[in-house]
C-alpha positions as a LaTeX table, in Angstrom:
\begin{tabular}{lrrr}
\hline
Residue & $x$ (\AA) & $y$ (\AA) & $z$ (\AA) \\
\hline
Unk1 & $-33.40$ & $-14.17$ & 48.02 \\
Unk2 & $-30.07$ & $-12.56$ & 47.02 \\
Unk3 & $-29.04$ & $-9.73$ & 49.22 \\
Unk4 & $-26.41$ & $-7.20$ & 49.05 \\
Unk5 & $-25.01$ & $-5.99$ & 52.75 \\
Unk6 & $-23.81$ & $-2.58$ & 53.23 \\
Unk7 & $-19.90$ & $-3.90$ & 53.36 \\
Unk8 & $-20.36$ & $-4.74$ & 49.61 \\
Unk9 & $-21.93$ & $-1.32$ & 48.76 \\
Unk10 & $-18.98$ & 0.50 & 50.79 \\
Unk11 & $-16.58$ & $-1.55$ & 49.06 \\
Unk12 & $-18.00$ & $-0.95$ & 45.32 \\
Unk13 & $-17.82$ & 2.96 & 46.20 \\
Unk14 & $-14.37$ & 2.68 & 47.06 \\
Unk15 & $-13.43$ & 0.88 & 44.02 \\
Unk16 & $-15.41$ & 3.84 & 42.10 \\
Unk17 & $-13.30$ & 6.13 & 43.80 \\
Unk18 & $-10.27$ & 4.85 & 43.09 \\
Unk19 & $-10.97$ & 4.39 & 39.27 \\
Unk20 & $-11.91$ & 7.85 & 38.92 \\
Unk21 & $-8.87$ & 9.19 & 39.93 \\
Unk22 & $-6.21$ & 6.47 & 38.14 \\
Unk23 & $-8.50$ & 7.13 & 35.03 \\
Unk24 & $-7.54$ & 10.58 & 35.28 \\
Unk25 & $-3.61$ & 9.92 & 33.77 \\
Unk26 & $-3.63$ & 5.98 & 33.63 \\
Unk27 & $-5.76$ & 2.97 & 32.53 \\
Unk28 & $-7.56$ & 0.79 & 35.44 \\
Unk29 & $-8.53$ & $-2.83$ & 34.42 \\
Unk30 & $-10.73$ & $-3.69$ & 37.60 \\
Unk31 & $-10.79$ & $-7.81$ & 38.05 \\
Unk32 & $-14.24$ & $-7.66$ & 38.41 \\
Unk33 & $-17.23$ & $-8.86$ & 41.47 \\
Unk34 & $-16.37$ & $-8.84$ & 45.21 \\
Unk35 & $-14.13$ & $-10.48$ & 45.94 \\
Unk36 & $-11.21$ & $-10.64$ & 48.77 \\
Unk37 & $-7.98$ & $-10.30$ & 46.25 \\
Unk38 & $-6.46$ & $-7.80$ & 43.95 \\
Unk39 & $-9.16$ & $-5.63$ & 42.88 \\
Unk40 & $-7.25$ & $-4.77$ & 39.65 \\
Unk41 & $-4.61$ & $-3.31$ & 37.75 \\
Unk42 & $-3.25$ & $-0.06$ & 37.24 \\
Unk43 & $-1.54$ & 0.14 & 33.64 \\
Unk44 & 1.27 & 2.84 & 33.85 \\
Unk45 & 1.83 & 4.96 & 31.17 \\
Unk46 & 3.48 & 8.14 & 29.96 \\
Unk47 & 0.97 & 10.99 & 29.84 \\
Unk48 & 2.44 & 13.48 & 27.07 \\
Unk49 & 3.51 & 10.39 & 24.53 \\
Unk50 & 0.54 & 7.75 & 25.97 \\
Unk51 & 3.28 & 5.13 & 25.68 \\
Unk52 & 2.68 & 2.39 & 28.26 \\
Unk53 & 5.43 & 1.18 & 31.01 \\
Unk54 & 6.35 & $-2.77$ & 30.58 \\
Unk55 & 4.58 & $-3.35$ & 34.01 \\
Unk56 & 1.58 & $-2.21$ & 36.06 \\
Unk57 & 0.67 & $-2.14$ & 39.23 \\
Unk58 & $-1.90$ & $-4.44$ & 41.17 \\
Unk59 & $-4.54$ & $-2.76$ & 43.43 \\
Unk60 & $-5.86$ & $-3.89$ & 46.45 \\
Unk61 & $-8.14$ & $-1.35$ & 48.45 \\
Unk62 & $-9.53$ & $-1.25$ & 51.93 \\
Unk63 & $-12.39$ & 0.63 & 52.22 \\
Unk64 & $-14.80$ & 0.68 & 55.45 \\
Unk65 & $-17.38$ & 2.77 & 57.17 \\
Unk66 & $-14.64$ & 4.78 & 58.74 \\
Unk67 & $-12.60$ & 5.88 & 55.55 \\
Unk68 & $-13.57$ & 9.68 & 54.70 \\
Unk69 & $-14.10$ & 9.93 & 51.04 \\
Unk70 & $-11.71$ & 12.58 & 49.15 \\
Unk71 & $-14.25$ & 14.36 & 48.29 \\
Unk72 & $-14.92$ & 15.13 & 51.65 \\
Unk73 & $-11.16$ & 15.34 & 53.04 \\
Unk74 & $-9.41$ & 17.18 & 50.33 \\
Unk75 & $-8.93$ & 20.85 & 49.38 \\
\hline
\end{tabular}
């Protein structure tokens, strides 16, 4: 029986949150299942023109019971 633990829920949310705020002025190219490396890339770019940087930026989160969402911790 395949099982998902509460770690892997915690840790999809935080990848969620994360997205939805890059998304807001860059691209995020997420490498994709759960996994204990780079959880993707962050593709800088210039928000008036939309012209992209030459590099991005790799993402690694850590996300556990204890972080406080922004949602909940901002404004």
């Amino acid at each position: 029986m395949k099982k998902v633990v509460k770690s892997d829920v915690i840790g999809q949310q935080g990848m969620s949150l994360i997205e939805g705020i890059v998304l807001l002025e860059f691209m995020f190219y997420p490498t994709g299942g759960v996994e204990a490396e780079i959880d993707g890339f962050i593709e800088l770019r210039d928000a008036e023109t939309g012209e992209v940087a030459t590099g991005s930026v790799q993402y690694l989160s850590h996300i556990d019971q204890a972080t406080t969402p922004v949602s909940e911790s901002c404004c």
